[in-house]
C-alpha positions in Angstrom: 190.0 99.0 104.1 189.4 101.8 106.7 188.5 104.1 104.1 186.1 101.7 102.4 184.5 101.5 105.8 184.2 105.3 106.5 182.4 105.7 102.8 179.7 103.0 103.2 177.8 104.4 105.2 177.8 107.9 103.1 176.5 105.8 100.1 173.3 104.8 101.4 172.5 105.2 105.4 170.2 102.5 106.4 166.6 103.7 107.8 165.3 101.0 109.7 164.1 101.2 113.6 164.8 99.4 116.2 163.5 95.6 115.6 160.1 94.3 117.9 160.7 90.5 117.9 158.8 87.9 119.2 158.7 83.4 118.1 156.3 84.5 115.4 157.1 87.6 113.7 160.0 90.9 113.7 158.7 94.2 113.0 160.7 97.6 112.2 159.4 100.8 110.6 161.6 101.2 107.6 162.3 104.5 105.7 162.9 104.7 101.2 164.6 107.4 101.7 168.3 108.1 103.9 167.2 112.5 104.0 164.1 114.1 103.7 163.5 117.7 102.3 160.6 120.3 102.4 158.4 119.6 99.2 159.2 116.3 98.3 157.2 113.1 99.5 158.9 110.2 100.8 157.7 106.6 101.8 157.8 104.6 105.2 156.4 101.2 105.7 156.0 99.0 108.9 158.1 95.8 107.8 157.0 92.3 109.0 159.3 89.4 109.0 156.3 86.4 109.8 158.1 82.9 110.7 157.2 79.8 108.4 153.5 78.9 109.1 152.6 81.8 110.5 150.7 84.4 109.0 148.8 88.2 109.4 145.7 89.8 107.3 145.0 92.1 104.6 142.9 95.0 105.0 139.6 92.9 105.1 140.5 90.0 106.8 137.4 87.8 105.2 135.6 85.6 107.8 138.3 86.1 110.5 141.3 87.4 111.6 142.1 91.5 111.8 144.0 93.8 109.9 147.1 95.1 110.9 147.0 99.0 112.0 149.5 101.9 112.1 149.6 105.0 113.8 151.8 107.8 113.3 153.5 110.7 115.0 155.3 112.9 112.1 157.0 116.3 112.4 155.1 119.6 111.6 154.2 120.2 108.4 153.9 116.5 107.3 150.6 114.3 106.5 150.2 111.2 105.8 148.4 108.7 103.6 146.9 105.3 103.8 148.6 101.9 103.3 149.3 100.8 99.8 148.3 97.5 100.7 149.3 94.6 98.4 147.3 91.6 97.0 147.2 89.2 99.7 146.6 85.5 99.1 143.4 83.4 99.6 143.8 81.2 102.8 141.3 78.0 104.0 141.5 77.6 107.2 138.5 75.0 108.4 135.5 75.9 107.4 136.2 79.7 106.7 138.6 81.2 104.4 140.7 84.5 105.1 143.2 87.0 103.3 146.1 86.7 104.3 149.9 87.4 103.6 152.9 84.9 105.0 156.6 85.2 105.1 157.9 89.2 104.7 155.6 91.9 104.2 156.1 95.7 103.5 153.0 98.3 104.4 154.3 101.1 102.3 152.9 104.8 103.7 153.5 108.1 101.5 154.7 111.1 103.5 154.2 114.3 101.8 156.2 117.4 103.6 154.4 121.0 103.2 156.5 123.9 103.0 155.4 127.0 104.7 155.1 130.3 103.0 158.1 131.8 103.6 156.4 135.3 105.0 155.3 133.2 108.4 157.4 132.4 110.8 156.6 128.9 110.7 158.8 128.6 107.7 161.7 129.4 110.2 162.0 126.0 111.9 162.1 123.7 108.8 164.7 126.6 107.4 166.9 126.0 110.6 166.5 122.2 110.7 167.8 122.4 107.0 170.8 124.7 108.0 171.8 122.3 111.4 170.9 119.2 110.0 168.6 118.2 113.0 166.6 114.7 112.6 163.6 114.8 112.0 161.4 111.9 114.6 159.2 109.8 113.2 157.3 108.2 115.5 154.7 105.1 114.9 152.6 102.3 117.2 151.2 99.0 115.1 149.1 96.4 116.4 148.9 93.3 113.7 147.8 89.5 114.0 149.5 86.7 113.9 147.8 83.2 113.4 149.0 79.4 113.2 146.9 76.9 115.1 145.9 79.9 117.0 146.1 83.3 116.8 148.2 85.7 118.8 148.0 89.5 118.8 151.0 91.4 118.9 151.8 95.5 119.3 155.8 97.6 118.7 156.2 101.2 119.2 159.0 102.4 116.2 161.4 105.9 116.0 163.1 106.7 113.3 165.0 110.0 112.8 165.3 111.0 109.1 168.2 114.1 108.3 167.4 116.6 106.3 169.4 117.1 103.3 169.1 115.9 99.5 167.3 112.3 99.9 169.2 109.5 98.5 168.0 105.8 98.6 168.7 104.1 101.6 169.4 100.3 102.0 165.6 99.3 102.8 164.4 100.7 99.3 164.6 97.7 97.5 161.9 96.8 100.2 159.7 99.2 98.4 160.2 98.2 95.2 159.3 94.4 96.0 156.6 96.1 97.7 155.3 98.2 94.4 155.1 94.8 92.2 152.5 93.0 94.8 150.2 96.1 94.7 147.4 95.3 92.5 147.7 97.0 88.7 145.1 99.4 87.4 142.3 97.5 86.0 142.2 98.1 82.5 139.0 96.3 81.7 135.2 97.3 82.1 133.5 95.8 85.5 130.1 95.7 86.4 128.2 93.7 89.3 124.9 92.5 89.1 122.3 92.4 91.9 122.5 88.7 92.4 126.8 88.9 92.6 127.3 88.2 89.0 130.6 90.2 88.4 131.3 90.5 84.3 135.0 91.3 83.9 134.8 92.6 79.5 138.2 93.7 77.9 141.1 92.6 75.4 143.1 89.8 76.2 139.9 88.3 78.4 140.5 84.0 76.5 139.5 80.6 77.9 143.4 79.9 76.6 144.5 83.3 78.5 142.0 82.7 81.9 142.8 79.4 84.0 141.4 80.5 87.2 140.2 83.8 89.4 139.0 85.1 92.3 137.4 88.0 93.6 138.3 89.3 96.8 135.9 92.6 98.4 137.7 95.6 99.9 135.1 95.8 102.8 133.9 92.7 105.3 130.5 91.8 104.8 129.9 92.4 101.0 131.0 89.1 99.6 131.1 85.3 101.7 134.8 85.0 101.5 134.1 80.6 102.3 132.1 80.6 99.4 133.4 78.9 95.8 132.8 81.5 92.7 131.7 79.9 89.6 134.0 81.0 86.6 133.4 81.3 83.3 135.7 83.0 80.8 134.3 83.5 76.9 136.6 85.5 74.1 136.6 89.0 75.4 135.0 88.9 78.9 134.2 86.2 82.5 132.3 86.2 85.0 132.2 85.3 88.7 129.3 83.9 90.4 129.9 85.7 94.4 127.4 84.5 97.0 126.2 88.1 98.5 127.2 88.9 102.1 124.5 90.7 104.5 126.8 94.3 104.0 126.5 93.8 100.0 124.3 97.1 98.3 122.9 96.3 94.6 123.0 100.2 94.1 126.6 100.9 95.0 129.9 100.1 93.2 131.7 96.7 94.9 135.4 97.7 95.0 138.3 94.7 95.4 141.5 92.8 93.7 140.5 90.5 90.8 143.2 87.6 90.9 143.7 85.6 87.9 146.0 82.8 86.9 146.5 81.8 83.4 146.8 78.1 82.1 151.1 78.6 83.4 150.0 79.6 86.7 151.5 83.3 86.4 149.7 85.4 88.1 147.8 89.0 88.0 145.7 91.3 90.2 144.0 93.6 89.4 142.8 96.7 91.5 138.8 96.7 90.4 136.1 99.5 90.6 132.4 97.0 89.6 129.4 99.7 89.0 125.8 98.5 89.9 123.9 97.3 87.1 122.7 93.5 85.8 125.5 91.7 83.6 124.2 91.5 79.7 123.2 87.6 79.2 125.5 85.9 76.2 124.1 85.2 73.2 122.2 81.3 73.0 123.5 80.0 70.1 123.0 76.5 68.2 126.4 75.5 69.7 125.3 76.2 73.0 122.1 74.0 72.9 123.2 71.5 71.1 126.4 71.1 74.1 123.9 71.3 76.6 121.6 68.4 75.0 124.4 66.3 74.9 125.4 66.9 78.4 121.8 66.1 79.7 122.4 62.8 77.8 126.0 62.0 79.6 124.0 62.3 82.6 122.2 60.1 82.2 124.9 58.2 83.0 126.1 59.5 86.3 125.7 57.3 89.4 123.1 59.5 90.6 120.7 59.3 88.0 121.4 56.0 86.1 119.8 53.9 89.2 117.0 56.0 89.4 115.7 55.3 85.7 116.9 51.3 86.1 114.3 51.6 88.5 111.7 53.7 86.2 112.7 51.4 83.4 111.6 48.5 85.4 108.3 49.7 86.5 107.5 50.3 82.8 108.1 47.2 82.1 106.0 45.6 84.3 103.0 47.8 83.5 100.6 47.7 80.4 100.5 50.9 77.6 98.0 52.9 79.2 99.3 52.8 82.5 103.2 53.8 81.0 102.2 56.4 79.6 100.4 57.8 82.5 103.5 56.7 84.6 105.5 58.4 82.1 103.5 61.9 82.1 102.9 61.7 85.8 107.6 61.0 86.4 107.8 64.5 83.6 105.7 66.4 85.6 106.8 65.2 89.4 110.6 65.8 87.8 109.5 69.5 86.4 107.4 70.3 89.8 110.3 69.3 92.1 113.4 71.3 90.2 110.9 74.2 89.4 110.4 74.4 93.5 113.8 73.7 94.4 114.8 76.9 92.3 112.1 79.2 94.1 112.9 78.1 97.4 117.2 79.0 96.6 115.7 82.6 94.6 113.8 83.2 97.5 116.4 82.5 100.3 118.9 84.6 97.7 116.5 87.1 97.6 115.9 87.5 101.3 119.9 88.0 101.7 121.2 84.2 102.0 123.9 82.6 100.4 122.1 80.3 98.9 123.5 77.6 96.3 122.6 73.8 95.7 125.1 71.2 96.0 127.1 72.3 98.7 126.1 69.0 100.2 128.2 67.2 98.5 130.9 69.0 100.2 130.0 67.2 103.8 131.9 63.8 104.4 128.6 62.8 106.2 125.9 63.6 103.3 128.3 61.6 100.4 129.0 58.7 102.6 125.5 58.4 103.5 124.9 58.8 99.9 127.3 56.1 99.5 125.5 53.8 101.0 122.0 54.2 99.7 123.4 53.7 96.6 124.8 50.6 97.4 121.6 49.0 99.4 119.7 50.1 96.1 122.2 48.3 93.7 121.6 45.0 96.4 118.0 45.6 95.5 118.6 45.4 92.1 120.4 42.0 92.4 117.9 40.7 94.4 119.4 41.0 97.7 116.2 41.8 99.2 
């Protein structure tokens, strides 16, 4: 048993600092690697252990919140890179939405060691810190987020000291490779955004039985409205997503983010994508398509929010002789025409001018449908002769 306890920690030496706790979250700068050597990369991460309901940002936050940041301090010779950052989820919370990550989360950083040439006598430190075995510091300060009901910033200052020697896996890599499968895959298909936020996702293995449901979510604040709902809709080979432009959105540059999709199982995949400029090519209008969208103009008809409007045309007709139905008739085509024909130029030209602009977002107020509601049901009173 003794011996079994002296060996342990020879097999892999956990690289983990000093713990920053709080009631909402414990943070530690972790290491993949037990040893470091000159010439060969290596990977830290600041680790965040978030308590239930609590939960911190992705690198844009969307409509609130702030992204966790990380400064280090490494030894000479060593640089740094940016954080892998993995594909967060899409949060509500009221009436703005945010991207967020809750429960553990690894920021994975790759450290890349530069040997000196070996006539320059900067090459002798790193050669004596090989020969004596002399930790090498790692030092690091994080500020992150933390938000329930309401939100609570919080900071840790982290050491670590690495060996040098041959670099084994220490006990936090597994950490690292949960890590690697959140990071969103290379993109294998073709994107392209259009100037009015139509991004058209084309490639293999794009199927309505394939595609369920996706979401967009922009690299940089400001380009997309994060609140906003994105139309899908997935044909044999490509989708699109209707995004409602942000103020920081440019129609001439590339719009960089994670595409999320879900297929009709709920499995999951994101994708890291790379959307050049350039206006969407319209699908084909085939037979299919008009005959499905007679038929749907016919069903509704039927909808409570037309069908008392034409009881109430049809009974006017009634009561009126040929020639005036038919000028009633002409005159109801026209007023119809007139009225969608403005409501679309007034939502192009509030699009146009930079808003997010869409029509039926009404329905989304409890106020507008109950009010709704009841007009609905002092016109059926009407009807029955009420008053």
């Amino acid at each position: 048993m003794l011996l079994a306890l002296c060996l342990t920690p020879m097999l892999a030496h956990a690289a983990e600092s000093l713990p920053v706790a709080s009631a909402r979250a414990v943070a530690t700068l972790v290491s993949e690697t037990d040893a470091i050597a000159a010439g060969k990369p290596f990977r830290i991460g600041l680790r965040l252990r978030l308590a239930p309901g609590w939960h911190t940002y992705w690198k844009n936050p969307g409509d609130a919140g702030a992204a966790p940041e990380l400064n280090l301090v490494l030894p000479p010779g060593a640089a740094a890179g940016g954080i892998a950052w993995p594909a967060p989820d899409p949060l509500r919370e009221g009436p703005v939405a945010t991207y967020a990550y809750t429960g553990e989360l690894l920021l994975p950083v790759r450290i890349t060691t530069i040997s000196a040439p070996a006539t320059t006598e900067a090459t002798a430190v790193p050669a004596r810190i090989e020969a004596t075995a002399v930790p090498a510091r790692i030092e690091a300060t994080a500020e992150w987020l933390v938000c329930k009901e309401i939100c609570v910033p919080e900071h840790g200052s982290f050491r670590l000291e690495l060996p040098t020697g041959v670099p084994t896996p220490s006990v936090q890599a597994m950490l690292f490779t949960q890590a690697d499968a959140r990071l969103p895959r290379e993109n294998p298909f073709l994107a392209r955004i259009g100037p009015d936020g139509t991004l058209r996702i084309e490639g293999a293995g794009i199927d309505p039985g394939t595609v369920a449901e996706g979401v967009f979510l922009a690299a940089e604040p400001g380009e997309i409205a994060a609140a906003s709902p994105q139309a899908l809709a997935v044909r044999p080979g490509s989708l699109t997503l209707k995004l409602s432009l942000d103020k920081l959105f440019q129609p001439s540059a590339p719009l960089d983010g994670v595409l999320t999709l879900h297929d009709h199982a709920g499995q999951r995949a994101d994708f890291a994508v790379h959307a050049t400029p350039g206006a969407p090519a319209a699908p084909g209008i085939s037979a299919r398509i008009i005959l499905v969208a007679f038929l749907s103009g016919l069903i509704l008809n039927a909808m409570p929010c037309v069908f008392p409007i034409l009881a109430m045309k049809a009974f006017s007709l009634v009561s009126a002789g040929r020639d005036r139905a038919r000028t009633n008739a002409m005159s109801y085509t026209a007023g119809i025409l007139v009225a969608f024909s403005a409501l679309g130029a007034i939502l192009l030209a509030l699009r146009a001018s930079g808003g997010a602009a869409g029509w039926g977002f009404q329905f989304q107020s409890p106020v507008f449908v109950a009010g709704m509601a009841w007009l609905l049901f002092a016109v059926g009173l009407n009807f029955s002769g009420v008053f």
